[in-house]
Structure formats: C-alpha cells, structure tokens
C-alpha positions as a printed Julia matrix, in Angstrom:
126×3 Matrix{Float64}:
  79.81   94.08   87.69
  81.23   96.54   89.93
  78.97   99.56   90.76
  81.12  102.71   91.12
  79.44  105.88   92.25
  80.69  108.9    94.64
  78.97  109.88   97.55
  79.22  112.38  100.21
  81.92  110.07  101.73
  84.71  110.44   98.97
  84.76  114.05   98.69
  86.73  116.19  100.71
  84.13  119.25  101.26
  86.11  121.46  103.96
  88.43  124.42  103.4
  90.65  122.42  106.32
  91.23  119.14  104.55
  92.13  121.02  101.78
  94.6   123.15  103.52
  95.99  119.94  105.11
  96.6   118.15  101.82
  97.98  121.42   99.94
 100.54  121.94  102.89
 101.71  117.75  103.74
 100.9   116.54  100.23
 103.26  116.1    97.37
 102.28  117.46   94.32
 102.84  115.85   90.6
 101.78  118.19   87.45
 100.47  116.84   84.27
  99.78  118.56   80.81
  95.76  118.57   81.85
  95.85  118.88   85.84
  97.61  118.92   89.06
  97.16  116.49   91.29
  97.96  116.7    95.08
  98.32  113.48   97.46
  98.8   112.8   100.98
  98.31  109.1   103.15
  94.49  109.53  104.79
  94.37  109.84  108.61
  91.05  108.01  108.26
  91.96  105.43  106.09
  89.84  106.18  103.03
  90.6   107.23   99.69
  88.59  110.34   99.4
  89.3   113.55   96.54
  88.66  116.89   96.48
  88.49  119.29   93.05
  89.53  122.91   93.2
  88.82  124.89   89.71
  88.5   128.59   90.8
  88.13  132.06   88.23
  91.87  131.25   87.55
  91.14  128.62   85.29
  87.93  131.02   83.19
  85.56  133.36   83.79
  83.51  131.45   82.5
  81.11  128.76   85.24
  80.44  126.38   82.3
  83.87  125.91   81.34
  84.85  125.29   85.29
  82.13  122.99   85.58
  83.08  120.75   82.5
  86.47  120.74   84.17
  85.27  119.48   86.97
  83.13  116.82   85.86
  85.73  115.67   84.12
  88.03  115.35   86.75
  85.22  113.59   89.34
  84.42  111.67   86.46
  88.02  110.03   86.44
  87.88  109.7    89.74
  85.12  107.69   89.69
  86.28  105.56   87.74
  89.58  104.93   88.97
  88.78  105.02   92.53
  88.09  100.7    92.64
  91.51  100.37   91.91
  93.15  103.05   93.84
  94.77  102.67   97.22
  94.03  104.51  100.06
  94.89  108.42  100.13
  93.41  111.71   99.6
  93.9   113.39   96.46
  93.74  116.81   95.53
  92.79  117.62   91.75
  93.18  121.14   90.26
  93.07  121.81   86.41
  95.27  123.39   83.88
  94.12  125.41   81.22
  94.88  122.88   78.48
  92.07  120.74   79.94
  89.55  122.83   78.51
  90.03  121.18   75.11
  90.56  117.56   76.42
  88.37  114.54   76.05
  87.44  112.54   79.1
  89.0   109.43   78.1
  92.04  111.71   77.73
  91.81  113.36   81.12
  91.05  109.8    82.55
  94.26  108.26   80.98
  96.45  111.22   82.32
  94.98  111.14   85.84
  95.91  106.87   85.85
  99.56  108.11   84.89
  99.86  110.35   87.34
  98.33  108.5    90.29
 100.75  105.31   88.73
 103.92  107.55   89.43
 102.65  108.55   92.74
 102.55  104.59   92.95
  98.87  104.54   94.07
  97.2   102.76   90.65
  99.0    99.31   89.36
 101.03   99.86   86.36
  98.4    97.85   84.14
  95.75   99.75   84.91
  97.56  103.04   84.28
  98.43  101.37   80.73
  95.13  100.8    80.09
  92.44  102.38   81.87
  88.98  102.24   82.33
  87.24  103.41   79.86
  83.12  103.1    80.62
C-alpha cells in the first residue's frame, strides 16, 4: 500500500511561485475550482491553494474549501506527472462533497493531460 501524505515539499508557500504560475501557467475552470498549471523548473509536482475573502467572509467556510482541495491533491498526486498546480475555488464548492471535488479536480488535471484517462474515470476514492 502506497502511503500518500503532503509535506512541506509539495506546497508552494511563496507569494513568488505563485506569481510565476498565475502569469506562465494556463488556466482550465471547472464548476467547483480553477486550476492553474505550469511545467516545474525543479522537477517536482508541487500545489499551491489560494481561497481569499472573495470566496466568504466566513474562515470556516475557506478552510473547508481548502481542505478539500489539498485533500484531492493528496490523493491524486501518486499518479500525477510532474508540474505545479495552482488551485483556487469557486463558490459552488461550498456545497460539494469531497469525492465530488476529487472527481472534478482528476477531470481537469486529465484535460490538462497530466492524470491518465483511467484514473480521471475513476478516481481514488480513500
């Protein structure tokens, strides 16, 4: 069994790399999120979540989002090739499930052709 867990090493924690992916990335929208790739200089696959006052007023509601969306991540990222990914939520993702978030996240990084096609059909679920 494969142990998947973040670390410091997969997120993208400064305001730079986040500028760099938001101005060389390309950018594919979802119902749920938007989600921002470019290739990685440093040849990891690494992902950064933005969910600012935009998306509520409310911290609890950004924080689910965001948990969500690392969540997905993290269980995605064994069979994702090497980039770095920029995640940003919608409003509609305040009602979603995980597994739902999780399924749209495998489409998304499928048409970005980063995720093979069967695991975008069916996607981890754990």
């Amino acid at each position: 069994m494969v142990k998947r867990t973040l670390g410091k090493t997969d997120k993208i924690r400064f305001k730079s790399e986040f500028d760099q992916i938001r101005q060389n990335g390309v950018k594919l929208v979802g119902a749920n999120m938007l989600l921002v790739y470019s290739p990685a200089p440093d040849d990891r696959l690494r992902c950064g979540v933005i969910c600012g006052k935009k998306y509520s007023l409310l911290a609890v509601k950004r924080n689910r989002a965001r948990r969500l969306l690392w969540e997905s991540f993290r269980l995605l990222k064994g069979q994702t090739q090497t980039c770095h990914l920029l995640l940003i939520p919608r409003r509609q993702m305040e009602n979603a499930m995980r597994q739902e978030v999780t399924r749209e996240l495998a489409r998304l990084l499928q048409k970005a052709g980063l995720l093979p096609q069967v695991i975008a059909d069916f996607p981890p679920e754990c």
